[in-house]
C-alpha positions in Angstrom: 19.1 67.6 32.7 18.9 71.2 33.7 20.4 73.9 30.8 23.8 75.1 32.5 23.7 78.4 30.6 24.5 81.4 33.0 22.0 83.8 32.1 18.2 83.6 31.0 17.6 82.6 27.9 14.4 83.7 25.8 11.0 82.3 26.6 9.7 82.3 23.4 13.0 82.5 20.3 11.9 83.5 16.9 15.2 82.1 15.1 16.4 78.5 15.2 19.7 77.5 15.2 20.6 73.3 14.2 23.8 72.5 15.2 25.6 69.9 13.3 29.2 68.6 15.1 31.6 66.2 13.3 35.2 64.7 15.0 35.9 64.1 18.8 34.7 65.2 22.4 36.5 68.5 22.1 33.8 69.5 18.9 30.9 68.1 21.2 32.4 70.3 24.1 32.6 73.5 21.4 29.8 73.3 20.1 28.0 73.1 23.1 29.7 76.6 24.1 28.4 78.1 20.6 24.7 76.7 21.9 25.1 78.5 25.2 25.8 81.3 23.7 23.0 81.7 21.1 20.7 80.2 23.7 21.7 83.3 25.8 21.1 85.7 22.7 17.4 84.4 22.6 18.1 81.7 20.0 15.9 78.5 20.0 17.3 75.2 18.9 16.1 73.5 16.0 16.1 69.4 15.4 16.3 69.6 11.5 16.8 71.6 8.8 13.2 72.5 7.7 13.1 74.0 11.6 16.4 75.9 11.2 16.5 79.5 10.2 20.7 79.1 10.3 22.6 75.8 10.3 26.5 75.6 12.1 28.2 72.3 11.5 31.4 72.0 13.6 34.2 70.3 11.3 36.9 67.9 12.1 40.2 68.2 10.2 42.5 65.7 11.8 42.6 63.1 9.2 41.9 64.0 5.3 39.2 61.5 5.5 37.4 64.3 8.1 38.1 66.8 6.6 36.6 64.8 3.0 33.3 64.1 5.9 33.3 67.4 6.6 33.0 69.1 3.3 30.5 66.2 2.3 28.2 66.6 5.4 28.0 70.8 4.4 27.4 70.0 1.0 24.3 67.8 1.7 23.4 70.1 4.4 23.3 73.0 1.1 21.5 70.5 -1.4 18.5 69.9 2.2 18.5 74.1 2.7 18.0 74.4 -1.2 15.0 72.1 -1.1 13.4 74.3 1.7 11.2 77.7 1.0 12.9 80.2 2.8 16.8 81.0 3.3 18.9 79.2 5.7 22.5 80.5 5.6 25.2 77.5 6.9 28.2 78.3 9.1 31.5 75.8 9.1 32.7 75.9 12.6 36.1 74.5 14.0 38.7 72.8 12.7 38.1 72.8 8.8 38.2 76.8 9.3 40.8 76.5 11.2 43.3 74.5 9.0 42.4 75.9 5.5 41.2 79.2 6.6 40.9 81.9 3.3 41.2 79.4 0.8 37.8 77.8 1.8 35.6 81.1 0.7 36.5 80.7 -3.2 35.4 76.3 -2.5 32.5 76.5 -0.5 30.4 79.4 -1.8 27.6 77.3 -0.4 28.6 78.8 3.4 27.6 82.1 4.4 30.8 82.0 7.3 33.2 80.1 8.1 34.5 80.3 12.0 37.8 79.3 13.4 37.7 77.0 16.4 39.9 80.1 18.1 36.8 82.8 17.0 34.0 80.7 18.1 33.0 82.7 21.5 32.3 85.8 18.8 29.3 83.2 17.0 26.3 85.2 18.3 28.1 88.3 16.0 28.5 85.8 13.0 24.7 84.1 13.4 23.0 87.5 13.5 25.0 89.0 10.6 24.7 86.3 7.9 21.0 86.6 9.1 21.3 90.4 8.5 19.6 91.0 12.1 20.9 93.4 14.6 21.0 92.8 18.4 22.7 94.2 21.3 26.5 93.0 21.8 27.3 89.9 23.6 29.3 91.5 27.2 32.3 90.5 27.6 32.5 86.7 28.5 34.8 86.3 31.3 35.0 83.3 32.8 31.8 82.4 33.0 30.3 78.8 32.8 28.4 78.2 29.6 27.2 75.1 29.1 23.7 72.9 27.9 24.6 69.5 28.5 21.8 67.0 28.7 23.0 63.5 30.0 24.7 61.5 32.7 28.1 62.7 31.4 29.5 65.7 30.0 33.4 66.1 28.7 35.1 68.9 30.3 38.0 70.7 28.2 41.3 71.1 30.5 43.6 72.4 27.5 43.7 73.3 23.7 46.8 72.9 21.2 49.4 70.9 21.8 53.3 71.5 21.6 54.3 67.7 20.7 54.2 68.2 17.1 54.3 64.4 16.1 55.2 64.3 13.1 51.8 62.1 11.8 49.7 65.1 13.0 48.0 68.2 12.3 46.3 69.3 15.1 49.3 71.6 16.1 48.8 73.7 13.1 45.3 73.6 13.1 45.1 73.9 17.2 48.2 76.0 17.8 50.1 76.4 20.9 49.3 74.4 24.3 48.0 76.3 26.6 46.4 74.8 29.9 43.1 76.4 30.7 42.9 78.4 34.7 41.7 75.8 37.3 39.2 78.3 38.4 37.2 78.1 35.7 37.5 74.4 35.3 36.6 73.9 38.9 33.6 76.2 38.8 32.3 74.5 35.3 32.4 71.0 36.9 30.2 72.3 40.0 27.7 73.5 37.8 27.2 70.5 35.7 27.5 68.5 39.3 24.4 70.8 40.2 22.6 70.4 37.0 22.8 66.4 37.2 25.7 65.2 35.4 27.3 62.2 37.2 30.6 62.2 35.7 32.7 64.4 33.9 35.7 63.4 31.6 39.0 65.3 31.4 40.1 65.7 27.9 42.5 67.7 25.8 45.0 67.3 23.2 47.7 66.5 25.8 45.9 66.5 29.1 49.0 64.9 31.3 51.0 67.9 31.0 47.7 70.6 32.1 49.6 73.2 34.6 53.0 72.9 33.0 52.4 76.3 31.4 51.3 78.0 34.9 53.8 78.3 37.0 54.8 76.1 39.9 52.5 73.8 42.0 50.1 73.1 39.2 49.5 69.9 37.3 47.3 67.3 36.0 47.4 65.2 39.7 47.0 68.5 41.2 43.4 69.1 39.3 42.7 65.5 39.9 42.5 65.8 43.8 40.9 69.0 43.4 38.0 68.1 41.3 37.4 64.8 43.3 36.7 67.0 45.8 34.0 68.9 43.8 32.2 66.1 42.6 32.4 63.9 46.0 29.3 65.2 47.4 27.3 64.0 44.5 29.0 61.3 45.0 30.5 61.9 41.2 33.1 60.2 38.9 36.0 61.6 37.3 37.5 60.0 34.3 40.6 61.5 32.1 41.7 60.6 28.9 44.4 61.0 26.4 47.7 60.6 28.9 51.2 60.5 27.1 53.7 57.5 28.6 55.8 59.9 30.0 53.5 62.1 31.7 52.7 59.2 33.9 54.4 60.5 37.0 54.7 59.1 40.5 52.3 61.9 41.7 49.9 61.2 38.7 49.9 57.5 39.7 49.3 58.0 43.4 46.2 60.9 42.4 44.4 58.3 40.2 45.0 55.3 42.8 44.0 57.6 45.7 41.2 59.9 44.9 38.5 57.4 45.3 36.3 59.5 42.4 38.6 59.2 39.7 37.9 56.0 37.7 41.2 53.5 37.3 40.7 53.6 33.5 43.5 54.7 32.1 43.8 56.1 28.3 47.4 56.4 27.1 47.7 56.0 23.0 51.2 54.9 22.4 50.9 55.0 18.7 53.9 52.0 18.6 56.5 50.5 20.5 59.3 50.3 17.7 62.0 53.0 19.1 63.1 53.8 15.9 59.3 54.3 14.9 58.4 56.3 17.4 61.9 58.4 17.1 61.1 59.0 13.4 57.4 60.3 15.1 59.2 63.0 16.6 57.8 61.4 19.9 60.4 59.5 22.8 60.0 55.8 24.4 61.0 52.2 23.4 59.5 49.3 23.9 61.0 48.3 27.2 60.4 51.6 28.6 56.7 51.6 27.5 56.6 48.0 29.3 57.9 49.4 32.2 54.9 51.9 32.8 52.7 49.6 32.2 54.2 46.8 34.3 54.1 50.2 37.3 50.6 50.7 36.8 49.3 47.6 37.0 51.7 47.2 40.5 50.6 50.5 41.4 46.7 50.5 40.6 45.7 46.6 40.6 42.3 46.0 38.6 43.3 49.0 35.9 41.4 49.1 32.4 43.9 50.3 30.0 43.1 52.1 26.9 45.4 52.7 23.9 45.6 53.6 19.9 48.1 51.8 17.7 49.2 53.2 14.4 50.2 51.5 11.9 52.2 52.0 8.0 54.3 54.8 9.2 56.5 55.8 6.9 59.6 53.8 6.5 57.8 51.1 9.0 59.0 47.7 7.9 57.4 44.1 8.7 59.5 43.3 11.5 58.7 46.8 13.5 55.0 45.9 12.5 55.1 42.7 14.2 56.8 44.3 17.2 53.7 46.3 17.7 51.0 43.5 16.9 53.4 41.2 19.5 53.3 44.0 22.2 49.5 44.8 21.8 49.2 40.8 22.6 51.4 40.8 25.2 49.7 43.8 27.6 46.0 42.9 26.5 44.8 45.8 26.6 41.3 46.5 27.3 40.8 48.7 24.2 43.1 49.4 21.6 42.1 52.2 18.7 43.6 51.2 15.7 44.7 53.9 12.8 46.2 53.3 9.5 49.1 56.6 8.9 47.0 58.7 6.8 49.6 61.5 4.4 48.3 64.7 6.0 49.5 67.8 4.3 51.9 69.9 5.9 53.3 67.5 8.5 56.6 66.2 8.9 56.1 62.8 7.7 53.8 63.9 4.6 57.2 64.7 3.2 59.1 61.3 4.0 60.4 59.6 1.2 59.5 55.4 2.7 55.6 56.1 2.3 53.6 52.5 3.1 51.5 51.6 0.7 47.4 51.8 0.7 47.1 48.0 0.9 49.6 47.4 3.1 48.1 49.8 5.7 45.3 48.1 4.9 46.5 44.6 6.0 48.3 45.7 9.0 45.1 47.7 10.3 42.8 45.0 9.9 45.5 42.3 12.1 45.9 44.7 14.3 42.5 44.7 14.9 41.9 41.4 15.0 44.5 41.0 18.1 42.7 44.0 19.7 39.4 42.7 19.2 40.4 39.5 20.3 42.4 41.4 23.5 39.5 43.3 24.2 36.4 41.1 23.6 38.1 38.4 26.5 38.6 42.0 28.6 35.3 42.6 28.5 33.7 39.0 29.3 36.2 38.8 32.6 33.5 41.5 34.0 30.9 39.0 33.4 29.8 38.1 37.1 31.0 41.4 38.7 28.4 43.7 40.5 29.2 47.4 39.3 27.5 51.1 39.3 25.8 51.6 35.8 25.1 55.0 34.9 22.0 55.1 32.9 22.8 57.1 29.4 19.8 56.4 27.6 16.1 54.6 27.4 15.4 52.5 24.3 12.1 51.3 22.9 12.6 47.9 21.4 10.5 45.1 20.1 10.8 43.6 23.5 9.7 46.3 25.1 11.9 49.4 26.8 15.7 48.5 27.5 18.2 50.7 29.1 21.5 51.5 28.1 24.3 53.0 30.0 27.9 52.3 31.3 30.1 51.6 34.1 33.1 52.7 35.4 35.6 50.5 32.8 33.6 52.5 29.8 33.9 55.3 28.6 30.7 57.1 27.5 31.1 57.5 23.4 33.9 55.3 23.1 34.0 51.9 24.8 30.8 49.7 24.9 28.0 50.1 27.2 25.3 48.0 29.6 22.0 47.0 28.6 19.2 45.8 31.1 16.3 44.4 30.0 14.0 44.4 32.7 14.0 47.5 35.7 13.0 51.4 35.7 15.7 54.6 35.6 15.8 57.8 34.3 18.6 59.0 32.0 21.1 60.1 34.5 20.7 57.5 36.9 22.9 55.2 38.9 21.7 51.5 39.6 23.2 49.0 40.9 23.6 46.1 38.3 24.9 42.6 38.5 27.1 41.9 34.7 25.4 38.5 33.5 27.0 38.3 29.9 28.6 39.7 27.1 28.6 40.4 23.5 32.0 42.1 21.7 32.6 45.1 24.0 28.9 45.0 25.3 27.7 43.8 28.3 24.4 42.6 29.6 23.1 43.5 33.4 20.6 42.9 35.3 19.0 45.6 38.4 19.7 44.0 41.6 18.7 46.2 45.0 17.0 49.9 45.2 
């Protein structure tokens, strides 16, 4: 895949940059801008440390265990620069910075900088000075498409923050407000990865059903949906979004998905529960017959629709029954993937002060048989495909003690997250699309074979 950076970089860097990303799609997406930028600034990119002359790890901060991965992954990635002959400062990136801001400096003497997720277009700055090099300043960045994604698929940001405040989450505080990014420049980044040789791009965002809400009249998330179709259509390009709330599933939202023929009928909306009283206490709205009732409409609406979801489970004050509600509901809808979460007691949210707090082992119980159900849900979701002809997008070529097998996915998975397609036998590139006939299945993997051109 081609580098989508907008300007030319240098043929031949003196300083290496190894870039370290922790957490979801939206880090991947970030840190990939950061790359852009140094690439642009005449930085190489190194593969490990003893290549790196400065290493950036982009943190995640969502869930205390993160953060806890976070500050473990810098702090081995000090005790590997202080095994190394010659200096090689470390910046934390993203959401760590982000969430605990100055307190980290007096913790983490180990990191030359720390840059919030909002500061990270002002990295080429921070990479030159804790190198104590000078350079000409980065122009002004405009709106420019910056991006050096090499695959099949590449995650497109449509928005940052979000406005729900739930009261299980941080990334609010550590986020800030929602605000839905122009359409221009969405538009224009999703024409160059098209032209670079990305096959499908994936809508994401903290809240991605309500993108154009903040932009005045005529915008919103169906709106982009037809309008991107159109981009990728004559690459002949898929368009996949994720992370829907229930109640942003409007008729007009319904009717883009089921009638823009490059956007995917996969369908990713977490509900988190079903209890009312649960999901009041959330600070988020819905019941368990109104969450039937979208689901009952989209399956009327869009027949053969994968459904994705998250379940969380040992909210505070959440009692046996209200459990059971949720494992009986996940049941019910057999979903094709359910994400499961145990409540984790994050500091400063709303719930972090309730008095009802679960306990550690019951969280544990209730996670592991509500996984069972969506394992069980989602393994027989899976094998129904087994027989079907589908598009495989090729992701990746693997040497194995059989010989070379490839691995990529189809249109019901999504790349990262759900399971992927492995064919035995046939040739393709990385960021191919062949036409494969499903023979079995494994879990959420699938088996194909190369049938055609």
């Amino acid at each position: 895949m081609a580098s989508l950076s907008s300007s030319t970089t240098t043929d031949n860097p003196i300083l290496y940059c190894l870039y370290v990303t922790l957490g979801c799609a939206k880090n991947e997406v970030d840190t990939d801008r950061m790359r852009a930028l140094l690439n642009e600034a005449g930085f190489g990119e190194a593969h490990d440390v003893d290549e790196a002359d400065v290493v950036l790890i982009n943190t995640c901060s969502f869930l205390a265990s993160a953060t806890s991965e976070s500050i473990d992954a810098t702090l081995d990635l000090a005790d590997d620069v202080a095994q190394g002959v010659r200096r090689r400062p470390i910046v934390m990136c993203g959401c760590v910075p982000s969430r605990y801001g100055d307190q980290l400096a007096g913790q983490l003497p180990e990191v030359a900088a720390f840059v919030r997720a909002d500061e990270e277009d002002g990295i080429v700055e921070v990479v030159r000075g804790v190198l104590d090099i000078e350079g000409q300043g980065s122009e002004a960045l405009g709106n420019r498409v910056l991006r050096t994604v090499e695959g099949a698929s590449a995650f497109v940001k449509i928005s940052d923050g979000c406005d729900r405040y739930c009261a299980f989450c941080a990334i609010p505080y550590i986020r800030g407000r929602y605000h839905s990014r122009p359409a221009a420049e969405i538009l224009d980044e999703v024409a160059e990865l098209m032209r670079g040789g990305v096959r499908e791009v994936v809508l994401i965002g903290q809240d991605t059903g309500i993108w154009g809400s903040d932009m005045g009249d005529g915008y919103s998330l169906a709106w982009l949906l037809r309008r991107v179709g159109e981009v990728v259509r004559p690459y002949n390009g898929w368009v996949r979004v994720l992370y829907l709330q229930p109640e942003g599933m409007t008729d007009d939202l319904i009717a883009a998905i089921r009638d823009t023929p490059e956007v995917l009928n996969y369908i990713d909306i977490p509900v988190q529960h079903c209890d009312e009283k649960i999901l009041k206490s959330m600070n988020r709205s819905g019941s368990l017959e109104q969450l039937r009732a979208v689901f009952d409409k989209l399956r009327s609406e869009i027949p053969g629709m994968v459904l994705r979801t998250t379940g969380l489970v040992g909210f505070p004050g959440e009692t046996d029954d209200q459990f059971d509600e949720l494992l009986s509901f996940v049941t019910e809808q057999e979903f094709d993937y359910t994400s499961v979460f145990s409540y984790s007691q994050e500091d400063g949210t709303a719930a972090a002060k309730m008095a009802n707090q679960v306990s550690e082992d019951v969280k544990l119980d209730r996670a592991q048989q509500l996984l069972d159900v969506a394992e069980e849900m989602g393994f027989a979701a899976t094998a129904k495909h087994v027989g079907e002809e589908a598009d495989v997008i090729i992701d990746g070529v693997e040497e194995t003690d059989d010989g070379v097998e490839l691995i990529g996915h189809t249109w019901f998975q999504a790349p990262d997250c759900d399971g992927a397609v492995h064919i035995a036998e046939g040739e393709a590139s990385v960021g191919d699309v062949v036409r494969v006939k499903l023979v079995d299945s494994f879990c959420y993997e699938l088996v194909g074979e190369i049938i055609g051109e």
